[in-house]
C-alpha positions in Angstrom: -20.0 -36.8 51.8 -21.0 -40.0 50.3 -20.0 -42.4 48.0 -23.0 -44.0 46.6 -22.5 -40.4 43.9 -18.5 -41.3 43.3 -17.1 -42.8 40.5 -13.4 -44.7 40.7 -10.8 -43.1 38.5 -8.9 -46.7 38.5 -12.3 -49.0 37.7 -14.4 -46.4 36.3 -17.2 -47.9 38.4 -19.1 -46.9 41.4 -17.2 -46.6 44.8 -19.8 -48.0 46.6 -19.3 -51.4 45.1 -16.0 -51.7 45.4 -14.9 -53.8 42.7 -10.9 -52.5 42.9 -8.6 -52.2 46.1 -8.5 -48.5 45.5 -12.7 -48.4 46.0 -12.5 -50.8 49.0 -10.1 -48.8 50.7 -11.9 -45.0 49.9 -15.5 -46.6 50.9 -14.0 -47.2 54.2 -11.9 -44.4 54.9 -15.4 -42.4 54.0 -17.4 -44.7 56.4 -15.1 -44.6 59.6 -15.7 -41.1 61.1 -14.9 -40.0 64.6 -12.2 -40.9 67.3 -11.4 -44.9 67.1 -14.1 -45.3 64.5 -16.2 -44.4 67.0 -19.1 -42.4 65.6 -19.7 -38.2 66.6 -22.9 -39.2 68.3 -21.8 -42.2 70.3 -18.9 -39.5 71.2 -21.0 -37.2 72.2 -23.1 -39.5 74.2 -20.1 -40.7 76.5 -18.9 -37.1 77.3 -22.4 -37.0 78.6 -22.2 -39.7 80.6 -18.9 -38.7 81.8 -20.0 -35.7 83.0 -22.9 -36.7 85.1 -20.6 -39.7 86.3 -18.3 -36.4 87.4 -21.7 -34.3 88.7 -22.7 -37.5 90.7 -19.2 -38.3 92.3 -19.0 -34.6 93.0 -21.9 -34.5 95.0 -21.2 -37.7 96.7 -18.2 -36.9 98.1 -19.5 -33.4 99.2 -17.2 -31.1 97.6 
């Protein structure tokens, strides 16, 4: 969802300009997604890496 769409019931303007308190703090709990405001992607991208890490040390160590 975004909130270029959403109008403030408090301001009656746009969320995405954030003119009140109650629009600045929606537009960020609607931008910060994920685990420690970490993004699903970036997420995704270190399990990767944390797996080959795993793989690689696996084969090293000859298990």
């Amino acid at each position: 969802m975004s909130c270029e769409h959403l109008v403030c019931a408090q301001c009656a303007h746009p969320v995405i300009e954030g003119r009140c308190p109650l629009c600045r703090a929606n537009r960020e709990r609607m931008h910060h997604h994920g685990f420690a405001g970490l993004s699903p992607a970036l997420i995704a991208v270190l399990l990767i890496v944390a797996l080959f890490v795993t793989l690689v040390l696996k084969h090293l160590s000859g298990l």
